[in-house]
C-alpha positions in Angstrom: 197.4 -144.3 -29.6 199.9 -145.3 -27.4 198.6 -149.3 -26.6 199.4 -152.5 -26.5 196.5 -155.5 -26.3 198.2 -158.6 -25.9 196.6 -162.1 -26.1 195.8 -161.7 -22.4 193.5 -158.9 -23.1 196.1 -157.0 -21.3 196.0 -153.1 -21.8 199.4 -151.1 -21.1 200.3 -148.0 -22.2 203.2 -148.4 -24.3 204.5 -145.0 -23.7 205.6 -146.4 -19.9 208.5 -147.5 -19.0 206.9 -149.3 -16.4 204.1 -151.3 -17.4 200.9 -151.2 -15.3 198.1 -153.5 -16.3 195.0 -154.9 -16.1 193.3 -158.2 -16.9 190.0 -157.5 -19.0 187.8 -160.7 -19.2 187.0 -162.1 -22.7 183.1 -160.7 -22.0 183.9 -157.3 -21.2 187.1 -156.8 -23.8 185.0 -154.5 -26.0 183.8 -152.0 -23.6 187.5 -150.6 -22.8 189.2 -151.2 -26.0 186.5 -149.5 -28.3 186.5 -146.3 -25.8 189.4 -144.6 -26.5 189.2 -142.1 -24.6 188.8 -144.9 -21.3 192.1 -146.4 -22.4 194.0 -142.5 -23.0 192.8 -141.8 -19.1 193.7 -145.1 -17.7 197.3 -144.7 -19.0 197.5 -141.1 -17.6 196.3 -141.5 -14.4 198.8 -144.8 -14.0 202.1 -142.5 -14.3 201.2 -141.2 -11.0 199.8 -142.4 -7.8 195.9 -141.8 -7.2 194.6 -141.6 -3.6 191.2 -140.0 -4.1 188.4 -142.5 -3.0 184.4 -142.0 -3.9 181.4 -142.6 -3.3 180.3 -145.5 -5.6 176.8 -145.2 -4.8 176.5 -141.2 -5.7 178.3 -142.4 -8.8 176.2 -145.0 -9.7 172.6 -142.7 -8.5 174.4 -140.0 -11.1 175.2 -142.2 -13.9 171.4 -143.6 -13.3 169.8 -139.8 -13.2 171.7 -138.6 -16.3 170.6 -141.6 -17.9 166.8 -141.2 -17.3 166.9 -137.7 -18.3 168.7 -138.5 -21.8 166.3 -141.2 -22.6 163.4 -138.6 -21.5 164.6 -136.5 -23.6 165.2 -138.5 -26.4 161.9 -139.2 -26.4 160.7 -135.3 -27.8 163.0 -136.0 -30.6 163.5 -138.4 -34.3 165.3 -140.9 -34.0 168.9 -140.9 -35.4 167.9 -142.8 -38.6 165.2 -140.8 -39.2 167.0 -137.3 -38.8 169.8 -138.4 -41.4 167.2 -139.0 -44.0 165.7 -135.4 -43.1 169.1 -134.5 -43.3 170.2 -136.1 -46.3 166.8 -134.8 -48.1 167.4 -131.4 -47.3 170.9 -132.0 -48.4 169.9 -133.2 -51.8 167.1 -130.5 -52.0 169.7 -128.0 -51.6 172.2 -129.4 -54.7 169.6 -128.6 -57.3 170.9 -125.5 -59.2 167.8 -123.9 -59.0 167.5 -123.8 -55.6 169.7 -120.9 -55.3 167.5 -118.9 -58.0 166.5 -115.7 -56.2 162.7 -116.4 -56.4 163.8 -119.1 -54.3 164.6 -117.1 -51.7 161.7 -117.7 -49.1 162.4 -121.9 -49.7 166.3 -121.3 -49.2 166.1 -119.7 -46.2 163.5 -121.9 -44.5 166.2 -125.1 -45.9 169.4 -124.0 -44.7 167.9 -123.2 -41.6 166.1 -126.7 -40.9 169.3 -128.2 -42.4 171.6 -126.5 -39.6 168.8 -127.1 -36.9 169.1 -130.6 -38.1 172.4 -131.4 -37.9 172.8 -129.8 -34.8 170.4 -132.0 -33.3 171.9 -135.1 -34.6 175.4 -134.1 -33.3 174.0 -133.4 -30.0 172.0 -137.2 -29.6 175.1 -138.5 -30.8 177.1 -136.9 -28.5 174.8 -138.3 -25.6 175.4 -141.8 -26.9 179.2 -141.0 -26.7 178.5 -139.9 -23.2 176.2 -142.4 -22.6 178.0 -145.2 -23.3 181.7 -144.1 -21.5 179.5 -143.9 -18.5 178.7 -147.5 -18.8 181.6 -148.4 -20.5 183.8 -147.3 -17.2 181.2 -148.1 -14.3 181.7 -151.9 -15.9 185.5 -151.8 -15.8 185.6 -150.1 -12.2 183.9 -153.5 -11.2 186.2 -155.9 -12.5 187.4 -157.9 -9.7 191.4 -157.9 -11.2 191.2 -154.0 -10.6 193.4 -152.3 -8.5 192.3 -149.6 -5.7 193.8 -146.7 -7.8 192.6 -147.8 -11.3 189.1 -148.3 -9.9 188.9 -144.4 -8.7 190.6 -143.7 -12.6 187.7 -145.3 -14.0 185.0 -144.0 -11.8 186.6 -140.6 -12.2 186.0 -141.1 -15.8 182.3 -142.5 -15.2 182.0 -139.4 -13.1 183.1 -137.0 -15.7 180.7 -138.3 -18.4 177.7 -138.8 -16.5 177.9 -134.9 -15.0 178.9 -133.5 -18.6 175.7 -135.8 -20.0 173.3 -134.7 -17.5 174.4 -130.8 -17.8 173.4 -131.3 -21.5 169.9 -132.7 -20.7 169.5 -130.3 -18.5 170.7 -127.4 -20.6 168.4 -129.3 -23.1 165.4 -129.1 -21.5 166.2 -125.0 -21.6 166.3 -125.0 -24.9 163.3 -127.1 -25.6 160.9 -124.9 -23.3 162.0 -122.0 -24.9 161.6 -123.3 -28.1 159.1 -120.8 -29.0 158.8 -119.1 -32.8 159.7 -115.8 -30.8 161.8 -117.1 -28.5 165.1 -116.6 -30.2 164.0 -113.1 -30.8 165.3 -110.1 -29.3 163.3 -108.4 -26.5 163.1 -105.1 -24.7 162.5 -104.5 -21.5 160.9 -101.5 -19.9 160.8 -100.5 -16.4 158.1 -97.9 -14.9 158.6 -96.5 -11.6 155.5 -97.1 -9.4 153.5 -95.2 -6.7 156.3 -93.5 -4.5 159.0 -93.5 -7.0 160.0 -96.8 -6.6 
């Protein structure tokens, strides 16, 4: 919402009264105008003045770690084609009328739950793409020789913010996956003894 792509390949924010813009080579057009939410930062961050500076090289080392571990991880799971036809056979398992006969029960339960596991999954490798991609997406504008001082730190900001929220994901990921135990997501007690000496 809010833009303006002129033949130019010139991206403004139409809300401004003061039109601030960038010239996006024919080659890289797509990157910035199919991320969205690239375009909705750049327009914010041009109504006022930015004077942080980074370190492109920790940027670029972050981008490159949160990469590696997504496509490590990527590699314990199906493939996104291949988990929406599990999906969509689950789906279509679970629209038979008789599915939801009580001596069903034991099948129903073992459905939904694959079904919601399922899903979730897909929703999460998706959302890594999303990630993925407006990490690359940015790091490619921030290079663009027509780019201003302040609108590079905007979009390497914005590479910053998608490659740490991508990598805390793996990370949090990788959790899951070790403890991905059938007891795991069980309750547990714990009980503590006092040794020799009371303590």
């Amino acid at each position: 919402r809010g833009f303006r792509v002129s033949s130019l390949s010139t991206v403004r924010p139409s809300f401004s009264p003061h039109y601030r813009h960038i010239q996006i080579p024919v080659s890289q057009r797509s990157s910035i105008i199919n991320r969205p939410s690239l375009l909705i930062r750049w327009a914010s961050n041009n109504k006022s003045s930015t004077t942080s500076s980074f370190d492109y090289t920790q940027i670029k080392q972050l981008v490159r770690k949160a990469i590696d571990l997504t496509e490590q991880n990527q590699e314990s799971v199906l493939s996104i084609d291949k988990l929406k036809i599990i999906i969509a056979d689950l789906e279509r398992e679970s629209s038979d009328p008789e599915f939801w006969e009580d001596s069903n029960s034991e099948r129903k339960q073992y459905v939904n739950a694959q079904l919601s596991q399922q899903t979730q999954l897909l929703n999460r490798i998706q959302q890594w793409e999303t990630f993925k991609g407006d990490c690359l997406a940015a790091l490619e504008m921030a290079e663009i020789d027509d780019c201003s001082e302040e609108e590079k730190n905007m979009f390497y900001e914005e590479c910053r913010q998608s490659a740490t929220a991508l990598l805390e994901d793996g990370k949090r990921y990788e959790l899951e996956r070790l403890l991905s135990g059938p007891y795991d997501n069980q309750p547990a007690r714990v009980i503590l003894t006092a040794g020799a000496g009371g303590t």
